[in-house]
C-alpha positions in Angstrom: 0.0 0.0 0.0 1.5 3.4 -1.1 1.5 6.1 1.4 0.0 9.0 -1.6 -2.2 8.5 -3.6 -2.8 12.0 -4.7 -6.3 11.2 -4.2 -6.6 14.6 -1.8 -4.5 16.8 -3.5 -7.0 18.8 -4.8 -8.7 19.1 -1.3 -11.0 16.2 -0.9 -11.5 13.0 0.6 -12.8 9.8 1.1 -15.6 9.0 3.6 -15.7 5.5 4.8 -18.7 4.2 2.6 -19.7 7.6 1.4 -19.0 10.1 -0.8 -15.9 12.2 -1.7 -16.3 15.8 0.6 -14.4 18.6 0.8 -11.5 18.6 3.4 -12.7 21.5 5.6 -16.2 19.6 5.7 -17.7 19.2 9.5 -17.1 16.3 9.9 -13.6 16.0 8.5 -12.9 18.2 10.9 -14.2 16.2 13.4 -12.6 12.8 13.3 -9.2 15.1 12.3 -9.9 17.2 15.8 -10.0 13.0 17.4 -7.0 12.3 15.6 -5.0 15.1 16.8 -6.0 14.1 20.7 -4.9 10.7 20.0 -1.6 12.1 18.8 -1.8 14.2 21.9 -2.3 11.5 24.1 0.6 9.2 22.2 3.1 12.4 23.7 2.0 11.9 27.0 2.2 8.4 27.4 5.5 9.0 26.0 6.3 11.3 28.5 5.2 8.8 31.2 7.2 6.7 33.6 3.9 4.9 34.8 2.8 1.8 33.0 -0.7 1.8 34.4 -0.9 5.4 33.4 0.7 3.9 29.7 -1.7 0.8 29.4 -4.8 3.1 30.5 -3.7 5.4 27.5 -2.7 3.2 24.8 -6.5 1.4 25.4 -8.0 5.0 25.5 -5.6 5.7 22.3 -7.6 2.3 20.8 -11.0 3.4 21.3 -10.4 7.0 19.6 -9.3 5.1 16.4 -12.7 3.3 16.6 -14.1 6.5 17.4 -12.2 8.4 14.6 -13.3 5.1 11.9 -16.8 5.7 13.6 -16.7 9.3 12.6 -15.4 8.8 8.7 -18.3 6.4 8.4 -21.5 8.4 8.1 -23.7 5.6 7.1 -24.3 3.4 10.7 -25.4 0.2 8.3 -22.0 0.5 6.3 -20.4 0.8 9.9 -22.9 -2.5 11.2 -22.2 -4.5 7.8 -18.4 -3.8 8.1 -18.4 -4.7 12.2 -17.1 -1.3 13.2 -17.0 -0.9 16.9 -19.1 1.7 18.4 -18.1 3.7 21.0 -20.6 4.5 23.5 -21.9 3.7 27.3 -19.3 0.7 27.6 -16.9 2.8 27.0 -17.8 6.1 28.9 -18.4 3.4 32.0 -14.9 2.0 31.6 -13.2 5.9 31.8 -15.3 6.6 34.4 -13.8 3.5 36.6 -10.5 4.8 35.5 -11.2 8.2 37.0 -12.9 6.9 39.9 -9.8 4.9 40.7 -7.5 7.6 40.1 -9.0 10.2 42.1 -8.2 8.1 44.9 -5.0 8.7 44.7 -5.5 12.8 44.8 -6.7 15.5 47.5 -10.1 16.5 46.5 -10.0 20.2 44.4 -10.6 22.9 46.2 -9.6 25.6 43.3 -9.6 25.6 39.7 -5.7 24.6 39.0 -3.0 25.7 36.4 -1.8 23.5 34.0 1.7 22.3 33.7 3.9 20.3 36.6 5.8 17.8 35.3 6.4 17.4 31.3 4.6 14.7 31.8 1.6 16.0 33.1 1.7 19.3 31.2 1.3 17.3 28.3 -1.5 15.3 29.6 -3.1 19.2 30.2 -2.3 19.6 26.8 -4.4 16.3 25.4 -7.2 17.6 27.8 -7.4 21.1 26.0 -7.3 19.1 22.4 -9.9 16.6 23.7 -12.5 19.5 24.2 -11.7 21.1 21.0 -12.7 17.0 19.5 -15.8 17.7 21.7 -16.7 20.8 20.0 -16.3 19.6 16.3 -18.2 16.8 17.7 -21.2 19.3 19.1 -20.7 21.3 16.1 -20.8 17.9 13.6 -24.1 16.6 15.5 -26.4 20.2 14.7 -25.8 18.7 11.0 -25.9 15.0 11.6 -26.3 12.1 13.5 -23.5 10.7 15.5 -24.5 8.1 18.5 -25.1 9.8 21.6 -22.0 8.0 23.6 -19.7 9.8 21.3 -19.9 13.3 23.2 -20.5 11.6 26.4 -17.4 9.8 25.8 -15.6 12.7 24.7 -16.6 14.8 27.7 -15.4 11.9 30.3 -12.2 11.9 28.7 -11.3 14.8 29.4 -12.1 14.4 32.8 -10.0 11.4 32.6 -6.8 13.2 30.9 -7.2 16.1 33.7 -7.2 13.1 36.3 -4.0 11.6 35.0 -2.2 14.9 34.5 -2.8 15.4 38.2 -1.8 12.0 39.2 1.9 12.6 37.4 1.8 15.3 39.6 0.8 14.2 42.6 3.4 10.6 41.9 5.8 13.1 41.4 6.0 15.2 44.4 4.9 18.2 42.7 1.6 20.0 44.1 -1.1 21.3 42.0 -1.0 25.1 41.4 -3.8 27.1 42.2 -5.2 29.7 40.0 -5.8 32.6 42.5 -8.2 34.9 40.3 -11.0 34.2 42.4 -10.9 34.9 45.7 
């Protein structure tokens, strides 16, 4: 399989089972915004010393390609005929174990925190911040069409999750989390 095909170079693409659309097309831009957090996430866990941290992400890392594939296939009986995975309420129950489980590690919050700590953790901050930019292509994709409901639920728990871990670096490091101190 060649890497180009030229295919795009004329600023369109291939939807999985559907038509040819214009790069810049909603949703596009919404399994690209997925792709970029899971390139996101791939720095952290690279940044890492923790392999439970490292195993949690890599299976996280899993599901947004099935997410991403889930995205780029607009047509849910092309995804069914072609046994896509779905991503959904399995899968927003599994993060929220894995946030349950890692908040007991942490002091409960009492202010909203900075981002940043250790490299590792700032760049946990940093797949948080592209995780709600997915989420809003994701918000933005579903006004024009349907995507399942667990995709924004899942979304929205992963970032939860990602701010979780980012803290946990932290907190396994010996660094404490910096309080914003704007509001008093």
């Amino acid at each position: 399989m060649k890497i180009y095909t030229r295919r795009g170079d004329a600023g369109e693409t291939d939807l999985f089972g559907g038509p040819r659309v214009r790069k810049d097309e909603l949703r596009v831009e919404a399994y690209g915004a997925v792709d970029e957090l899971n390139a996101a996430l791939g720095a952290a866990l690279a940044a890492t010393l923790h392999p439970d941290l490292r195993e949690l992400g890599v299976e996280v890392q899993a599901r947004l390609f099935d997410l991403g594939a889930q995205l780029a296939t607009p047509d849910a009986r092309h995804r069914e005929k072609s046994g896509m995975p779905v991503v959904g309420g399995a899968e927003v129950e599994v993060l929220e174990g894995a946030v349950d489980k890692l908040e007991e590690e942490l002091p409960p919050l009492q202010r909203f925190i900075l981002p940043g700590g250790s490299q590792a953790a700032a760049a946990f901050h940093v797949a948080r911040t592209v995780c709600r930019r997915a989420e809003r292509r994701c918000v933005e994709l579903a006004r024009e069409a349907h995507i399942e409901d667990g995709v924004l639920a899942y979304l929205n728990r992963l970032s939860d999750l990602l701010f979780v871990m980012a803290r946990v670096e932290n907190r396994r490091g010996g660094l404490p989390d910096v309080e914003w101190s704007g509001l008093s």
